[in-house]
N, C-alpha and C positions, 0 to 999 in steps of 0.2 A: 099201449101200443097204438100207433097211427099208420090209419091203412090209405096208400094213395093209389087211387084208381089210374088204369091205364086204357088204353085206345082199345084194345079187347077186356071186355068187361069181366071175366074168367081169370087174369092173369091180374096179382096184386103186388105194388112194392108194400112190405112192412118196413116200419121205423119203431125201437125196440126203443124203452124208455132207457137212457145213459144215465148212471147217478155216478156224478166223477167227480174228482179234489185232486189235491196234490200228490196223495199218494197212488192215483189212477184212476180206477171206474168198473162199476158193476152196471151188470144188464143181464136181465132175463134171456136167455136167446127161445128158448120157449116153454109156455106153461098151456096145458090143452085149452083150456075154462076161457084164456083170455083169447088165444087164436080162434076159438071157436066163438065166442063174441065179436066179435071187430071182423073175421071174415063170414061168418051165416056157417064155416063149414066144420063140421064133424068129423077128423079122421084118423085113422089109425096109423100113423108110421111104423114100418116093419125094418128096415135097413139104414143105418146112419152110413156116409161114405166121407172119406177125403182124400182131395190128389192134390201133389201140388204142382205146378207147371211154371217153366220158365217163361220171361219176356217173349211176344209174339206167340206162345205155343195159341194153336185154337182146337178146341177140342168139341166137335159137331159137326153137323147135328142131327143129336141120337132122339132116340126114341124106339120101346118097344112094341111091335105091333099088333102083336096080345100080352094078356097081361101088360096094359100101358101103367106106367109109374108117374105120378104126381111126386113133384119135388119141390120140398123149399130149403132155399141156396142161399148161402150166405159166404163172404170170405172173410177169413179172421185175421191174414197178413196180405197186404199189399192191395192190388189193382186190379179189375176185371172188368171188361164189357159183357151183357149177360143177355142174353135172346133167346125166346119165345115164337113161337112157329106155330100156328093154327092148323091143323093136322086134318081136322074133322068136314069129312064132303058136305056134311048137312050143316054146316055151321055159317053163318051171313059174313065170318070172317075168317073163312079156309084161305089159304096163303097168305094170312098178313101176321105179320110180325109185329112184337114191342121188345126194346132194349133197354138197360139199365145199367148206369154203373153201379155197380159192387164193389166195398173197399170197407180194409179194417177200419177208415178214420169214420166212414158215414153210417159203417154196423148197420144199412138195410141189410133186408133179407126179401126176397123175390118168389111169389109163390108161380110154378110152372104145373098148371092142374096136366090130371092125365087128358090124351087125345092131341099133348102139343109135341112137338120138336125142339129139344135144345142144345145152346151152343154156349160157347163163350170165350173169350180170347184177353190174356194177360195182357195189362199194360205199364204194370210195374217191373223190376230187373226179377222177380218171382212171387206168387201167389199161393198162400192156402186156402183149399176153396170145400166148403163141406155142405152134404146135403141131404136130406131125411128124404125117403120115397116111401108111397105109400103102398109099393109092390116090392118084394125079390127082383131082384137081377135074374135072365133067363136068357141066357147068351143065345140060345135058339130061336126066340122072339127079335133080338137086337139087330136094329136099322140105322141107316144113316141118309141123309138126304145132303150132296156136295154144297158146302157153307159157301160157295159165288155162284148160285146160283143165279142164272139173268132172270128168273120169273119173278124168283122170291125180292131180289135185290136187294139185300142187307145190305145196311151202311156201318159196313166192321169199320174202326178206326185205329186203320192199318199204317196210316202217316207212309205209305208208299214202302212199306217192308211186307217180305213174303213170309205167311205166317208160315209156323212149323207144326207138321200133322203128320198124322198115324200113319198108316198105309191105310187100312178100313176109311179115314174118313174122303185121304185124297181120291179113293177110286170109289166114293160113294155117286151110288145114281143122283141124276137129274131128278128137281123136285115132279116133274111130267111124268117121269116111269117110277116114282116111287109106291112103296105099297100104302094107301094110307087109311083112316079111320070114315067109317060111313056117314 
């Protein structure tokens, strides 16, 4: 596995070894021993998820605000843009963001520790997108901070289409009033 560092040093894209022919291709999506070599980190996954979403959907960005969940994201069909949100007041890189594509053909996988914000928005005609957390889901904890925000300024690559969102994420607060990590 080859781990590429990103602008926040907490957040990692993995690249999974592919051993492919003509009849397809095999890859690890993950073994502990080797994640926990190549990233320093030790953890316990408790919930596997997947959704899948049409072109344009965007779905973010969540985070919860106890019990925060570490996830890593992978898609196994189609296209994704994938963001990271620096959550944490004591952190040297609270409000900055790193993005990644995600795609069955590049089989990364994107580690989002806890303490961040995430998002991600399809770019293919539909997406499977699956993700290992290293908390329960706790709908009582569950946040969303609005994905245009002007502080944060993410550069969704939207090609001038209006994505399609929740109701939760369209009336989420401003990154300024949200609740976030110390």
């Amino acid at each position: 596995m080859n781990v590429i560092p990103t602008a926040i040093p907490e957040v990692l894209i993995l690249e999974p070894k592919v051993f492919g022919d003509a009849r397809g291709f095999f890859l690890e999506s993950f073994n502990r021993k080797t994640f926990q070599s190549v990233s320093g980190l030790d953890l316990d996954f408790v919930q596997d998820n997947h959704s899948r979403s049409a072109r344009h959907v965007l779905r973010g960005l969540h985070y919860q605000r106890v019990k925060p969940q570490g996830k890593l994201v992978r898609v196994v069909s189609g296209r994704v843009w994938d963001v990271a949100v620096d959550l944490r007041r004591s952190s040297p890189n609270f409000g900055k963001w790193v993005g990644v594509e995600l795609s069955a053909d590049n089989h990364r996988q994107f580690w989002v520790p806890p303490g961040f914000g995430h998002g991600f928005v399809v770019l293919s005609e539909q997406a499977d997108f699956l993700y290992k957390t290293t908390e329960y889901w706790y709908p009582e904890y569950d946040r969303s901070i609005l994905w245009n925000d002007s502080q944060l300024a993410i550069a969704w690559p939207l090609d001038g289409h209006t994505p399609l969102l929740a109701a939760k994420d369209a009336a989420a607060p401003q990154f300024a009033q949200a609740e976030v990590y110390d």
